[in-house]
C-alpha positions in Angstrom: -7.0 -15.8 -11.9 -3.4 -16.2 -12.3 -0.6 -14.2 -11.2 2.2 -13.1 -13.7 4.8 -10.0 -13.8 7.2 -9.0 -16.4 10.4 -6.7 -15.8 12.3 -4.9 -18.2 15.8 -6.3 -20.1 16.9 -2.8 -21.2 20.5 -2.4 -23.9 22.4 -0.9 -21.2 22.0 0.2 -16.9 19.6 3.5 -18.2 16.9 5.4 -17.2 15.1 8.8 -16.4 18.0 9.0 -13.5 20.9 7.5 -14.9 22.3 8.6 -18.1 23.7 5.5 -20.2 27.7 5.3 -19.8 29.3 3.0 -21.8 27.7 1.0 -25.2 24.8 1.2 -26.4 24.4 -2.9 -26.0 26.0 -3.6 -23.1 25.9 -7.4 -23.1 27.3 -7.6 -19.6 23.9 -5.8 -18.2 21.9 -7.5 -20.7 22.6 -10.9 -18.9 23.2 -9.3 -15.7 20.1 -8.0 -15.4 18.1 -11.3 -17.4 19.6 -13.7 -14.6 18.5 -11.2 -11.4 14.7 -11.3 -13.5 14.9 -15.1 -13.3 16.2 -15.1 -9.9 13.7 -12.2 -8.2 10.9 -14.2 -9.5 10.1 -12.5 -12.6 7.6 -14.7 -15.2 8.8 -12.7 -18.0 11.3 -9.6 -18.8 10.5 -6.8 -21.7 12.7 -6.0 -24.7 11.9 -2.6 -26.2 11.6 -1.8 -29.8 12.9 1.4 -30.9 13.8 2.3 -35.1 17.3 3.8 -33.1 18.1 0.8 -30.8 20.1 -2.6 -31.0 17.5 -5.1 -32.8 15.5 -6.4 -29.6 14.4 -9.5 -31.6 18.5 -10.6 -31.3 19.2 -9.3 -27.8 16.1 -11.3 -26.5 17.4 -14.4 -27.8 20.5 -13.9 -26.0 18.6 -13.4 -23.2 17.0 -16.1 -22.8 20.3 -18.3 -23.8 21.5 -17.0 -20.7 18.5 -17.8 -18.1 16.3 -21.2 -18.4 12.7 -20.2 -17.1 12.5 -16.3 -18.0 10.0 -15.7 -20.7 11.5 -13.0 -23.2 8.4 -10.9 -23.9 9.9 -9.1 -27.5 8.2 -5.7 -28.7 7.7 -5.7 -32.4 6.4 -3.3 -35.0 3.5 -4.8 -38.0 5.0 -2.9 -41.0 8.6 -3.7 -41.2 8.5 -7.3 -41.4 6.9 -9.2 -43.7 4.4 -11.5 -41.8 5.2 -14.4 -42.9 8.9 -14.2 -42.3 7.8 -12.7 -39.1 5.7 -15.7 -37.9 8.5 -18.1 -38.7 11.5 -15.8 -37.1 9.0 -16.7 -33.5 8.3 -19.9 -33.9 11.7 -20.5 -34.5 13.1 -18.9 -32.0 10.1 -20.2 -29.6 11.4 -23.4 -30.3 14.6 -23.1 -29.5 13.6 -21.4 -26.2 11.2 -24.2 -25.4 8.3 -22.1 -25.4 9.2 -19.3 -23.5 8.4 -16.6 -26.2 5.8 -13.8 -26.3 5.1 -11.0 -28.7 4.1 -7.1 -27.4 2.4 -5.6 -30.7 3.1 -2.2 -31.0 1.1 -0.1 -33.8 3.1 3.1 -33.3 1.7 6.2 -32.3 4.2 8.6 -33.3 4.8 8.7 -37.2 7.9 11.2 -37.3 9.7 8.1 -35.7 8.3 5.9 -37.9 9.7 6.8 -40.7 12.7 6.3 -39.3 12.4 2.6 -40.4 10.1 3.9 -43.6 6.7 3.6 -42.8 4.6 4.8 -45.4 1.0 4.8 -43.4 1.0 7.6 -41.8 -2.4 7.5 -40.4 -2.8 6.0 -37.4 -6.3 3.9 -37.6 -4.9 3.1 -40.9 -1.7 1.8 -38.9 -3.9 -0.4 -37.0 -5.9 -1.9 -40.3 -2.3 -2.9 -41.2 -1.6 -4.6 -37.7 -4.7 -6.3 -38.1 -4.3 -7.9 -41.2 -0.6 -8.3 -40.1 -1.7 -10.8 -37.1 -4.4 -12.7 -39.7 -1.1 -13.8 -41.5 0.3 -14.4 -38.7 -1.9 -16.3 -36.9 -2.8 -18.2 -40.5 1.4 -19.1 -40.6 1.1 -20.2 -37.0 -2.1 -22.4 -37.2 -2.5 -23.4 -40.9 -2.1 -27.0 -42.1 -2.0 -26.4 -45.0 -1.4 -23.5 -47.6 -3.0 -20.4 -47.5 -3.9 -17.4 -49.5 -4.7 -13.8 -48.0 -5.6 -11.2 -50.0 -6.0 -8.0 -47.6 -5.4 -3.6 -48.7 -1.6 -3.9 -47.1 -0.7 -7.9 -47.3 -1.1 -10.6 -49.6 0.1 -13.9 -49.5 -0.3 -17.0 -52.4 0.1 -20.6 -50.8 1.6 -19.0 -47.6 3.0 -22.1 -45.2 5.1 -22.5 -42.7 6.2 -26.2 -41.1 7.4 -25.2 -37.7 4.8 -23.7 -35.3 4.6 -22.5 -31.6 6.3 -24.6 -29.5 3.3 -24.3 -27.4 0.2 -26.4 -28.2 -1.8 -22.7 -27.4 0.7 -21.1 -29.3 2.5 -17.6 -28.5 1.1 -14.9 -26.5 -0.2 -12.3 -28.0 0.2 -8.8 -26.2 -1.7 -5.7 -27.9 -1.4 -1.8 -26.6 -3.1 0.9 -27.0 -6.1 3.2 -25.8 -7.4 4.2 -28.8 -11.2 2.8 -30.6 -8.9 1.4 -33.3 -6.1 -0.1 -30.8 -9.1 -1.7 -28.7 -11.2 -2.5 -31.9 -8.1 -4.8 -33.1 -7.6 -5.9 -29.2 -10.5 -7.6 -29.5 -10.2 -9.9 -32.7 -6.3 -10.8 -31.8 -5.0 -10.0 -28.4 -4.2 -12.5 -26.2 -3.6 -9.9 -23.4 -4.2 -6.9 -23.2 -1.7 -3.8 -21.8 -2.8 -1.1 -20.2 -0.6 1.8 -18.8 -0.6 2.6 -15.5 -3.9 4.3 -14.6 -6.6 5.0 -11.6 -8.7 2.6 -10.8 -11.8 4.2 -12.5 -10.0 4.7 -15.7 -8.2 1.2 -15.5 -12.3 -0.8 -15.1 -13.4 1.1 -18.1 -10.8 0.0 -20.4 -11.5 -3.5 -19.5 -15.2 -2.9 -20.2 -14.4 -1.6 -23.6 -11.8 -4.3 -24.4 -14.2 -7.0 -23.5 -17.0 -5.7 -25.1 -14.4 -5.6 -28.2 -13.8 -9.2 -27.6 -17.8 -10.3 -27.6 -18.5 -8.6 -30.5 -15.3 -10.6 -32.1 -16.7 -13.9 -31.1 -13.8 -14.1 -28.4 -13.4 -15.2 -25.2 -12.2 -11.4 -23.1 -8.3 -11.8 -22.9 -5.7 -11.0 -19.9 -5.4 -8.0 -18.9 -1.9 -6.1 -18.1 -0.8 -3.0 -16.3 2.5 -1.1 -16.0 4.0 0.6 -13.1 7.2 2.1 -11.9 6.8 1.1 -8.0 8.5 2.7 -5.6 9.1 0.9 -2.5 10.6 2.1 1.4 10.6 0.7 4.8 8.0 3.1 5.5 5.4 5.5 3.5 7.0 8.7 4.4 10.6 7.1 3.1 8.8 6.0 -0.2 7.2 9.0 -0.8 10.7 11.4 0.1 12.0 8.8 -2.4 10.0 9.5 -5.0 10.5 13.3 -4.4 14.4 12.5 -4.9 13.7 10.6 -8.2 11.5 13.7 -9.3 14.5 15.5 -8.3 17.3 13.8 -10.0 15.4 12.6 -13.5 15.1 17.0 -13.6 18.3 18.1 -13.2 19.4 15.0 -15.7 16.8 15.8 -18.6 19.3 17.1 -20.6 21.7 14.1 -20.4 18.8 11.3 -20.6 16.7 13.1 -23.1 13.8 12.6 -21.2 11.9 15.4 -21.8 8.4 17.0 -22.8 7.7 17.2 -26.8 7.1 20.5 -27.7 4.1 20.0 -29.2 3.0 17.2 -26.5 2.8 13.6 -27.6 1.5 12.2 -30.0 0.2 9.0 -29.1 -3.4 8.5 -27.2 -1.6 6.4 -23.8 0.7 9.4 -23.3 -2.3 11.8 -23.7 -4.3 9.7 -21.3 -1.2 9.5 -18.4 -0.8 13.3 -19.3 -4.2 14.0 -18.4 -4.1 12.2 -15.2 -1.3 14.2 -14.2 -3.3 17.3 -15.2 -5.9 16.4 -12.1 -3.1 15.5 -9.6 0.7 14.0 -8.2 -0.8 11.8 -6.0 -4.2 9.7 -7.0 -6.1 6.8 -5.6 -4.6 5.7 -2.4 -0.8 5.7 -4.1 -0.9 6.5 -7.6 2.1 9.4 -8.6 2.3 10.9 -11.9 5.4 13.3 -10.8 7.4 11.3 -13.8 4.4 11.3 -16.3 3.9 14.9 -15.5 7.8 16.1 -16.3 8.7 13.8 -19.3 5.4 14.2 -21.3 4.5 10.4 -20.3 7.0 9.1 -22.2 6.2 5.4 -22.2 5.3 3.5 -18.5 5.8 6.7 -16.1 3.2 6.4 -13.1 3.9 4.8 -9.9 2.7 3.1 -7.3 4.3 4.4 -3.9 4.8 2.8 -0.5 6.0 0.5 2.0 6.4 -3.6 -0.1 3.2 -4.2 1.7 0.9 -1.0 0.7 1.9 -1.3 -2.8 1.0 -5.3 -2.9 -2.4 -4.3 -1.6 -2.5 -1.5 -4.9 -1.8 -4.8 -7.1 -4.6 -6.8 -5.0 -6.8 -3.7 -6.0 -6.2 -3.9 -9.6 -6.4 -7.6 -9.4 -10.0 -7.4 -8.4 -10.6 -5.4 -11.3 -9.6 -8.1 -13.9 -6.0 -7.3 -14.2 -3.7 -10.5 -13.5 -0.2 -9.4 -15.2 1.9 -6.6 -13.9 4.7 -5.3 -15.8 7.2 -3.3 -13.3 10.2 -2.1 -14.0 12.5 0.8 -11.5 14.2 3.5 -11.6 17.5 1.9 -11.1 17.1 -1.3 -13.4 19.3 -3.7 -11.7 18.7 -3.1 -8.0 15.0 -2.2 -8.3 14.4 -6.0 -9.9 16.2 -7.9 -7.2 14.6 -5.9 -4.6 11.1 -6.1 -6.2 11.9 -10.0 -5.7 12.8 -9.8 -2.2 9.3 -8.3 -1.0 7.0 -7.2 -3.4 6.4 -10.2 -5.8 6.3 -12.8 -2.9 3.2 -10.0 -0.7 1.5 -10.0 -3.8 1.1 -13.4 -4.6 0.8 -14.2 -1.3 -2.5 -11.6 -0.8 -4.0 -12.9 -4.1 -3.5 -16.7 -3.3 -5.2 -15.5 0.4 -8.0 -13.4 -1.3 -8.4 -16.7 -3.8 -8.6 -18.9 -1.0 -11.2 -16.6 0.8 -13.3 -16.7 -2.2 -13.8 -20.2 -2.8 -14.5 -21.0 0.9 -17.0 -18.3 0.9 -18.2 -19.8 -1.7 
């Protein structure tokens, strides 16, 4: 299998330690921290959607007009867009990025946000019939020769067409969330990928089961798998771990100025329920697993960690790898100097243990 990670190109130098200071797009961080991604060795860098936030569709673009091999991997919301216009927005844009676009689907778990940008399904499986029929039109604008109609409960489109296409003879990645039977149902007919949250090992080899039992009963081929950390990295385990302690430390006495907190009436989507209930059975899991941050912000988003010395923490990814999972998404605490120092160590000992388990494989074999 391949070997891929993906950072995070966040609006401004933020997090659950360091409460934003200064504008809400910061377009000097923005292409700060896009060239250290390219540099460090990064095959991709995130941009979050959120209905409060700079419009992550327009900031990606600018990021990748400032690098020339990072892939901007752009969050987007079925519902808000019409598919069509949607379809043709990315291909454009994949186009004039020479093919170094992918899309993160994101149903939406919590509604009360939603509406923010005036959803008007607000039942959840219901949200995921819509992002299923979203990606048909999709898919149809991306593929089609010719015109096509679609006549589905939430779309419908009469001699839909569209002349530009992914830039990509495959097309653009597809990356689909979620830990729900809907979310894995629709993984299965569309995703490309698959994105899992940071989980044990146990929990992280059933998904995958599910997902690619999804796939067979779709007719597919089982997609990618992804998994999201928060590493923390030392010289030594007892530094990493006293490190994580201080991060614990810090993102609690700064909840009130990053808004990281719990939600009173705990979350509301299923992957935060799942990272919550991990939390419930311990701080520490498998050999390196923490769920301090998970525990205190309500799992708000990617929260676990992996913690250790560059080395222990490459052999967690080797673990994972051996379960099926060949992207990782990891993003720090400190945005900026986590990325270049992921680069330095961890990146290079992970692709260098896979490439030497790989090697091992085939001459055993």
């Amino acid at each position: 299998m391949s070997l891929e990670f993906i950072g995070y190109i966040g609006n401004s130098n933020s997090s659950e330690i360091i409460p934003r200071n200064g504008p809400v797009l910061d377009v000097d961080h923005v292409e700060t921290v896009a060239k250290a991604h390219e540099n460090a060795g990064f095959d991709r860098a995130l941009l979050a959607f959120h209905s409060d936030l700079p419009d992550c569709l327009q900031v990606a673009q600018h990021a990748a007009y400032v690098t020339e091999r990072l892939n901007v991997f752009i969050a987007q919301r079925p519902g808000f867009t019409a598919p069509t216009v949607f379809a043709r927005q990315f291909a454009t844009l994949d186009h004039l990025t020479k093919g170094r676009v992918s899309l993160n689907v994101i149903t939406g778990g919590d509604h009360a946000e939603l509406v923010h940008d005036g959803n008007a399904v607000a039942d959840k499986d219901e949200r995921y019939v819509r992002t299923s029929e979203f990606l048909d039109v999709v898919r149809a604008e991306w593929t089609s020769e010719t015109p096509f109609d679609y006549d589905g409960k939430y779309y419908q489109v009469k001699g839909g067409f569209s002349q530009i296409k992914p830039y990509q003879p495959n097309g653009i990645p597809v990356f689909i969330a979620g830990a729900s039977d809907p979310a894995i149902e629709v993984a299965g007919k569309h995703a490309d990928v698959f994105a899992l949250w940071g989980e044990t090992y146990d929990e992280v080899r059933k998904v995958i089961a599910r997902v690619r039992a999804a796939a067979v009963k779709n007719g597919r081929p089982s997609p990618r798998f992804s998994l999201s950390f928060r590493p923390i990295i030392a010289e030594t385990e007892e530094k990493a771990w006293a490190k994580a302690d201080a991060i614990l430390a810090k993102a609690r006495a700064l909840q009130d100025k990053t808004g990281f907190k719990r939600a009173e009436n705990g979350p509301p989507n299923e992957g935060s329920k799942r990272l919550l209930a991990l939390a419930s059975k311990g701080a520490r899991l498998d050999k390196r697993l923490w769920t301090g941050i998970a525990n205190l912000t309500g799992a708000r988003g990617n929260s676990t960690s992996l913690v250790g010395t560059p080395e222990q923490v490459a052999e967690a990814f080797l673990d994972y790898h051996e379960l099926g999972v060949d992207i990782f998404l990891i993003r720090g605490f400190d945005p900026l100097i986590d990325a270049i120092e992921y680069g330095r160590e961890l990146i290079p000992l992970t692709r260098k243990l896979v490439a030497e388990r790989q090697r091992a494989k085939v001459a055993a074999e």
